[in-house]
C-alpha positions as CSV (number, residue, x, y, z in Angstrom):
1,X,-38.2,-15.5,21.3
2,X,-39.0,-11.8,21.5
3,X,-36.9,-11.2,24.3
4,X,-33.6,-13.5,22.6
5,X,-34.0,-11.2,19.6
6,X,-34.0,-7.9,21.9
7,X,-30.7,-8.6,23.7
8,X,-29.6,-9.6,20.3
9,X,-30.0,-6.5,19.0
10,X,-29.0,-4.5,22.2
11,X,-25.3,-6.5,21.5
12,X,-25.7,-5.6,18.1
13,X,-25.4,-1.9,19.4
14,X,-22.9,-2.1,22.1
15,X,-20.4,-3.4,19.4
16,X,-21.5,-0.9,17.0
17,X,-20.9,2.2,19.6
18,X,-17.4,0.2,20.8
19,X,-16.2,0.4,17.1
20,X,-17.4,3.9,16.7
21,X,-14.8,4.9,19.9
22,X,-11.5,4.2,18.5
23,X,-11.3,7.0,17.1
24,X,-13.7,9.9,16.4
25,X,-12.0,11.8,14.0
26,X,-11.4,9.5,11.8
27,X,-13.4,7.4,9.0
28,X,-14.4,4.4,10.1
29,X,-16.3,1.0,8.8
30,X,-16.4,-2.6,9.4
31,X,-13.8,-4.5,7.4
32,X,-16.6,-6.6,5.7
33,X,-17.3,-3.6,4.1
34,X,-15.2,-3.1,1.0
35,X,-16.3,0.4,0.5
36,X,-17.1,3.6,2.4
37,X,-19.9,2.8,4.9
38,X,-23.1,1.7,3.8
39,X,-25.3,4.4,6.7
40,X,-28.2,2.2,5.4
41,X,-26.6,-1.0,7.2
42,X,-28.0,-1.8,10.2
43,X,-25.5,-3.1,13.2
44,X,-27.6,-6.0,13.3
45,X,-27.0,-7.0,9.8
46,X,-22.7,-6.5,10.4
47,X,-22.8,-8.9,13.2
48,X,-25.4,-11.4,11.8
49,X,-23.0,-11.3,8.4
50,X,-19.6,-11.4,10.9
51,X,-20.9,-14.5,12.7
52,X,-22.3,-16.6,9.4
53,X,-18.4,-15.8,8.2
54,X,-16.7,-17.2,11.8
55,X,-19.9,-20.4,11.5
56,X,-18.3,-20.9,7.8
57,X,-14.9,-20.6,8.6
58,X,-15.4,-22.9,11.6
59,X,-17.3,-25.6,9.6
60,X,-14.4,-25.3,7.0
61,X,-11.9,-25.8,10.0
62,X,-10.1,-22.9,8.6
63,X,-10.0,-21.0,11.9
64,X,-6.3,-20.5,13.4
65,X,-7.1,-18.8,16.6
66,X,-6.0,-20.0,19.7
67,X,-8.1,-19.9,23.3
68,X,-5.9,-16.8,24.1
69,X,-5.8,-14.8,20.5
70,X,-7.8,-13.2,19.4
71,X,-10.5,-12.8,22.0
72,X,-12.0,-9.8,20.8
73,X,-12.2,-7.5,17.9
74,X,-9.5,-5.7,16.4
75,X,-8.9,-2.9,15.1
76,X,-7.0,-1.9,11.5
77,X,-5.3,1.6,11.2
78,X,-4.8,2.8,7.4
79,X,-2.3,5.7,8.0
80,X,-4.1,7.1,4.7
81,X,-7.5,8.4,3.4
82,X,-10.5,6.5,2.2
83,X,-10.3,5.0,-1.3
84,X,-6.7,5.3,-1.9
85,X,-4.1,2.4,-3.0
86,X,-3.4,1.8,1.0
87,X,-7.1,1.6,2.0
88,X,-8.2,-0.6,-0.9
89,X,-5.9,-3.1,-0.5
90,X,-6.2,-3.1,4.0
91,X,-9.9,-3.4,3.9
92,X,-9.7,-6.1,1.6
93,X,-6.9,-8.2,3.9
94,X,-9.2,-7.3,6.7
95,X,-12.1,-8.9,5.4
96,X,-10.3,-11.8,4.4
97,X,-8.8,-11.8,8.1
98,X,-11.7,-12.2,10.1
99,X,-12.7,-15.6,7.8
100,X,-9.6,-17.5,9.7
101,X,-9.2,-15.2,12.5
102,X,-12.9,-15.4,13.9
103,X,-13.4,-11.5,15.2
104,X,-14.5,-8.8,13.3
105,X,-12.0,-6.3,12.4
106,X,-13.1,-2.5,12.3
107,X,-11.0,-0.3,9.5
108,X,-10.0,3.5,10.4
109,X,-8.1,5.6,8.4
110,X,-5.8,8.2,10.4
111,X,-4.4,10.0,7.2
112,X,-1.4,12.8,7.4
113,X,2.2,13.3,7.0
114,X,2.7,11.0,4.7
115,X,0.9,8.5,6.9
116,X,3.2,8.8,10.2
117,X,-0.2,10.3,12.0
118,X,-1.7,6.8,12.3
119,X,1.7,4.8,11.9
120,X,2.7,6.4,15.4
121,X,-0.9,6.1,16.6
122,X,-0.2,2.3,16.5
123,X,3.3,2.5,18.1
124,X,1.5,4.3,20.8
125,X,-1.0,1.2,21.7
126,X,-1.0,-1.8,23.4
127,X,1.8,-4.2,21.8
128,X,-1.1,-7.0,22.4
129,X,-1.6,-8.0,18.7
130,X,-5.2,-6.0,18.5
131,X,-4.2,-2.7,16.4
132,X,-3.2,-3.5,13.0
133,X,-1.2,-1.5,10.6
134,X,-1.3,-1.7,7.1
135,X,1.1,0.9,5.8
136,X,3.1,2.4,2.2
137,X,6.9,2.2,1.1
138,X,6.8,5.7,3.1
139,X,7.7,3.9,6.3
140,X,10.9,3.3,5.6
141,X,11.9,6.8,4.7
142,X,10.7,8.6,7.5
143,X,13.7,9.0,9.4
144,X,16.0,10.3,6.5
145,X,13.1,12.8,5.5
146,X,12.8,13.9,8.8
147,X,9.3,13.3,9.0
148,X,9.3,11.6,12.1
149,X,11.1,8.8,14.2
150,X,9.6,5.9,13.2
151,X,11.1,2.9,10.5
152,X,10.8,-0.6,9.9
153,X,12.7,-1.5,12.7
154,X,9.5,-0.4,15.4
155,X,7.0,-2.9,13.5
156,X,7.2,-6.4,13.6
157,X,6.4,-7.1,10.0
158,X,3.6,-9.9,9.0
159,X,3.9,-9.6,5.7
160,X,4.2,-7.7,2.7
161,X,1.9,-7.3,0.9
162,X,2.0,-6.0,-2.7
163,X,3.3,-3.7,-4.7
164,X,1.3,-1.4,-6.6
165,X,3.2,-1.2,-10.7
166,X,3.6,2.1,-11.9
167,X,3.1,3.2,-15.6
168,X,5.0,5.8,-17.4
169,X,1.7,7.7,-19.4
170,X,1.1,10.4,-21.5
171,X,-1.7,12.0,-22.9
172,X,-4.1,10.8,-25.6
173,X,-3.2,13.9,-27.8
174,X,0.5,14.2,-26.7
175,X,3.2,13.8,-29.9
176,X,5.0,11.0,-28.0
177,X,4.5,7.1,-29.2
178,X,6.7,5.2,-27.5
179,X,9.4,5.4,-24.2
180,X,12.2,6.1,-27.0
181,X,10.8,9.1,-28.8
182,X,10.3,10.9,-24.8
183,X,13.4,10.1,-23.6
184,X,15.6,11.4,-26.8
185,X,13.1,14.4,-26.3
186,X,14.3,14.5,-23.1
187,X,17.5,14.3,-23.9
188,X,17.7,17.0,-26.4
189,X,15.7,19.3,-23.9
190,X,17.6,18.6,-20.6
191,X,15.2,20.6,-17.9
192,X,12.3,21.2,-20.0
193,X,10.3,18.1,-20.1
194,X,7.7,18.3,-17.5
195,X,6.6,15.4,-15.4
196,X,4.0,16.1,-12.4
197,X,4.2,13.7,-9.3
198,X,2.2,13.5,-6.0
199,X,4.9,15.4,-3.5
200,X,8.4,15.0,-2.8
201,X,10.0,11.9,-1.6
202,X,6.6,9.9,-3.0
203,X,7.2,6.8,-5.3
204,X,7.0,9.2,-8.3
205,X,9.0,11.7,-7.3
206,X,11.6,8.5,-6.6
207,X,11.0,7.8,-10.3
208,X,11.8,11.3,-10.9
209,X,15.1,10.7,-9.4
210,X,15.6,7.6,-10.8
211,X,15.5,9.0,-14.3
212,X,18.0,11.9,-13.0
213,X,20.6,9.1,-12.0
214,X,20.6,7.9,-15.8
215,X,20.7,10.7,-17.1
216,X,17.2,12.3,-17.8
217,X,16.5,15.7,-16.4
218,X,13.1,16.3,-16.3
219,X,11.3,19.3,-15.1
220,X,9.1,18.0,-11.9
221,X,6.0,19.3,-10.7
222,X,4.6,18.6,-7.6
223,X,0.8,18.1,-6.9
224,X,-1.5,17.6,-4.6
225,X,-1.9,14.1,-5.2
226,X,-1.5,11.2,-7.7
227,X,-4.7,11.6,-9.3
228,X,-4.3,15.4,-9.6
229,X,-0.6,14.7,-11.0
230,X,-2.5,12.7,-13.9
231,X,-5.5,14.4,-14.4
232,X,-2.5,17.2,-15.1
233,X,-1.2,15.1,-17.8
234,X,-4.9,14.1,-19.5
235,X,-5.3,18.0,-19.4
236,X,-1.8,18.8,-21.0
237,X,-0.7,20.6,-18.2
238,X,2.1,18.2,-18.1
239,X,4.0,16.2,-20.3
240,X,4.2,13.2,-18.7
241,X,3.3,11.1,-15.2
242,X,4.1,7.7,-13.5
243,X,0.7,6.6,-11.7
244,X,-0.1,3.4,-10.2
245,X,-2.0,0.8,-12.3
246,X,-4.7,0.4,-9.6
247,X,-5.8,3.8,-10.5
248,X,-4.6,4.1,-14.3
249,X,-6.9,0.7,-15.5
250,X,-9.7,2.9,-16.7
251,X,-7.7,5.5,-18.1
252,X,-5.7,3.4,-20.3
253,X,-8.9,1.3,-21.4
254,X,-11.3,5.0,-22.0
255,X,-7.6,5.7,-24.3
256,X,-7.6,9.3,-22.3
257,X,-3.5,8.7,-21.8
258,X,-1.0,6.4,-23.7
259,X,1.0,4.2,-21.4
260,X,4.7,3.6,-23.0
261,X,6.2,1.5,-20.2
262,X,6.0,-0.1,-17.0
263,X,8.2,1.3,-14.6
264,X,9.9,-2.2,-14.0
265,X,12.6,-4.5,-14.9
266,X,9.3,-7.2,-16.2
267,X,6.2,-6.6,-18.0
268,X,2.5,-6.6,-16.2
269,X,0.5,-10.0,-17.1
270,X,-3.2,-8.3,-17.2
271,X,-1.1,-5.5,-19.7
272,X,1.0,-7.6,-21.5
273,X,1.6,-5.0,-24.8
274,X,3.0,-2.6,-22.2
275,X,6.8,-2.8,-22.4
276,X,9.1,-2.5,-19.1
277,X,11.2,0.1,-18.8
278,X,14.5,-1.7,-18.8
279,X,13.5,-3.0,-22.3
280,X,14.4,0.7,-23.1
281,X,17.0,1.3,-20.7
282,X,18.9,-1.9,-19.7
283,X,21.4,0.2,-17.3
284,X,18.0,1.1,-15.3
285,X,17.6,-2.5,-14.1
286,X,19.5,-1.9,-10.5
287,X,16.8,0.7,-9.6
288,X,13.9,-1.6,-10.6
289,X,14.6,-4.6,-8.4
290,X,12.1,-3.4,-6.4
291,X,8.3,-1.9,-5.8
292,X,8.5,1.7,-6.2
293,X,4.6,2.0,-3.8
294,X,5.1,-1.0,-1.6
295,X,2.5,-1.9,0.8
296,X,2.7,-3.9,3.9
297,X,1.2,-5.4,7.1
298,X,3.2,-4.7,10.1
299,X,2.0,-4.9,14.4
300,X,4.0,-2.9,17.1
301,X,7.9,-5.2,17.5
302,X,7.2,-6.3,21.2
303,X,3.8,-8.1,20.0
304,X,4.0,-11.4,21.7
305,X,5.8,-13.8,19.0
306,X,2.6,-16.6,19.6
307,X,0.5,-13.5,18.5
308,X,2.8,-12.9,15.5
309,X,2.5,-16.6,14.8
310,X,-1.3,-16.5,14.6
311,X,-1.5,-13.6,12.6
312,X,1.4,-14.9,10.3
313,X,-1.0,-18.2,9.9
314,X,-4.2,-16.2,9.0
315,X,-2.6,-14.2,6.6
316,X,-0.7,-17.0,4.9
317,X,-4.4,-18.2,4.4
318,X,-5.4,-15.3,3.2
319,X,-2.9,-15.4,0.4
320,X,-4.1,-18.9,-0.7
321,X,-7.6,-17.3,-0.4
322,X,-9.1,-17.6,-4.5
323,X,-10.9,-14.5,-3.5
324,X,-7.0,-12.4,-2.7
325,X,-5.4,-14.2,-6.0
326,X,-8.2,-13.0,-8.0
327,X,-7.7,-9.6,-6.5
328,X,-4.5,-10.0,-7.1
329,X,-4.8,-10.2,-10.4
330,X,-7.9,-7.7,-11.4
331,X,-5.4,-5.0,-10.0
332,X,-2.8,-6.1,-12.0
333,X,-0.4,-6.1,-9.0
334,X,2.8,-7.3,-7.7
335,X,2.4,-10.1,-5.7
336,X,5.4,-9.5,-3.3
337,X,4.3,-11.2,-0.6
338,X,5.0,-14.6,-2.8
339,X,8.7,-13.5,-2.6
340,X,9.5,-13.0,0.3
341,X,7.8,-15.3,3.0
342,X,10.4,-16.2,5.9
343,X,11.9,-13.7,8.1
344,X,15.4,-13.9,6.8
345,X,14.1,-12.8,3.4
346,X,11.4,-10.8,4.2
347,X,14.5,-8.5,6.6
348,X,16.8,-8.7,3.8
349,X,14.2,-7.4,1.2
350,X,13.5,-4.0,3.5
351,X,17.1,-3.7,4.2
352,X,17.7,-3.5,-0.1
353,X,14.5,-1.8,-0.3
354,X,15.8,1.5,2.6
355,X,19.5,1.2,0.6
356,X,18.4,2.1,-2.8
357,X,15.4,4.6,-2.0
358,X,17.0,6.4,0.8
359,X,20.1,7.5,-0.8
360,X,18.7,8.1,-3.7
361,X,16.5,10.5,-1.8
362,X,19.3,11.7,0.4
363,X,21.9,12.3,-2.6
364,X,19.4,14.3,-4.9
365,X,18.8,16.7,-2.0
366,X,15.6,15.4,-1.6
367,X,16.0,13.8,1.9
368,X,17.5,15.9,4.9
369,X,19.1,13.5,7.0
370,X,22.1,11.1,5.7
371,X,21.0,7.3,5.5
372,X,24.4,6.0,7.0
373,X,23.0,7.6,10.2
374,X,20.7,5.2,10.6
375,X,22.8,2.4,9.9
376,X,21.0,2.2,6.3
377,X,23.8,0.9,3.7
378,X,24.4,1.9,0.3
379,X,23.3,-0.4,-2.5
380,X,26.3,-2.6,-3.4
381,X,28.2,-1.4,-0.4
């Protein structure tokens, strides 16, 4: 018995020190954990808890593996930092993964330029179906921004995943009511309304632009990230901000901002008082046909299509998982992936989604490189 339990734990430690090697300057955990790393779990207790999962999900039959994928771990890239909209929502697929996959699947977040850093770090592996991306809307803008070479188009994608609502807010304190009384404001001071965003060609620096197009000229200040951009607004540096509900919930609840409208064509279910923008502006209801921070769940194109099918399987399980729907719902997000579940659809939504964000980007001045270069189409064209 003594010695079962020592090679036990010597395995427990090769696998911990395999998982530690994918890549040592980044931050790295176990996807059954749903936060940063607890340093007070031991290896032992990960693969103990990852093999009572693959015993349940066996007993359950729920397992779609097949005898040649997957036969190892895998590995889950966030392009993005710990704790952020993008790593939230991958660690909790991955968790829910390895239930019908059967392998553990080890997180690591490669953040930078705008997420290309760990975007091309997948392109650059093995199209075998073991390195995982879950990536933002910022994929498909890349090539217009000039950020780097990469789209859609190099991905095979799973799935999308969700998309993340964001809320037009102002401060507890600030003399504005309602979506009306800003935008006349606005109106009557063309360029002097201020509205602080995370960084240009970010979803709220699209909103930004989107209000431009109808006629609102807002002063726009750039920070160095979304939660700066509202902590800006709650100090009344800045008039007004368009966060993400995932990271606005508390906010609006503590009554530190004042939310006046979803930036959306329909109204949020878990914030049901909260009007949608096009209640406002009707004429806006072109640009809100879509997520503005869209997440999705992608593998390198060439991935072998009876990998594709496995991981297509899993995460279609996933989705019918009561722990992702009540997820779903807690953040109060978009379930796209309920949209758009075939190939046909799931092409056809990207291709809308590059049309209308790229050249909006492109004819603000915001993007450097034309869309039509890339064989990206204008919206209604």
């Amino acid at each position: 018995m003594k010695k079962m339990i020592a090679l036990t734990t010597a395995a427990a430690m090769c696998l911990s020190l395999a998982a530690c090697s994918v890549s040592t300057s980044s931050k790295e955990t176990t996807a059954a954990e749903t936060t940063v790393a607890d340093k007070t779990e031991t290896a032992e207790e990960d693969t103990t808890a990852a093999a009572e999962a693959t015993e349940a999900s066996e007993a359950e039959g729920d397992l779609v593996a097949t005898a040649d994928y997957p036969t190892k771990p895998l590995t889950m890239i966030i392009p993005y930092g710990a704790g952020g909209t993008t790593d939230t929502w991958g660690r909790k697929l991955a968790v829910l993964l390895e239930k019908y996959l059967g392998q553990s699947i080890t997180v690591t977040n490669q953040g930078g330029a705008s997420g290309s850093i760990g975007s091309q770090f997948v392109k650059d592996q093995p199209s075998d179906g073991y390195t995982l991306l879950v990536c933002a809307e910022t994929m498909g803008t890349y090539r217009t921004m000039n950020i780097c070479d990469l789209g859609y188009d190099d991905f095979t994608v799973i799935s999308p995943l969700v998309g993340d609502p964001k809320v037009l807010v102002v401060g507890k304190d600030s003399k504005y009511n309602t979506l009306e009384e800003l935008l006349e404001d606005i109106k009557a001071n063309p360029g002097k309304i201020t509205m602080s965003h995370s960084g240009p060609g970010g979803s709220g620096h699209n909103q930004g632009l989107v209000l431009k197009e109808l006629g609102y000229e807002v002063a726009m200040t750039s920070f160095d990230s979304g939660n700066d951009a509202l902590l800006g607004v709650i100090g009344g540096q800045v008039d007004f901000t368009n966060p993400n509900i995932s990271t606005l919930g508390g906010y609006i609840e503590s009554g530190d901002v004042k939310a006046l409208a979803v930036f959306s064509s329909e109204r949020m279910e878990a914030y049901p008082d909260i009007p949608a923008f096009t209640e406002t502006v009707p004429e806006a209801e072109s640009y809100l046909n879509i997520p503005y921070t869209l997440l999705s769940f992608v593998v390198n194109k060439d991935t072998p299509q009876e990998v594709v099918d496995v991981l297509k399987a899993a995460t279609e399980k996933v989705f019918a998982d009561p722990e992702w729907t009540e997820f779903v719902k807690a953040n109060a997000a978009d379930p796209v992936f309920e949209k758009y579940t075939d190939d046909a659809s799931i092409q056809e939504f990207y291709d809308n989604w590059k049309s209308i964000i790229c050249w909006l980007q492109y004819e603000n001045g915001v993007a450097e490189k034309s869309p039509e270069e890339f064989g990206i189409k204008k919206a209604g064209e």
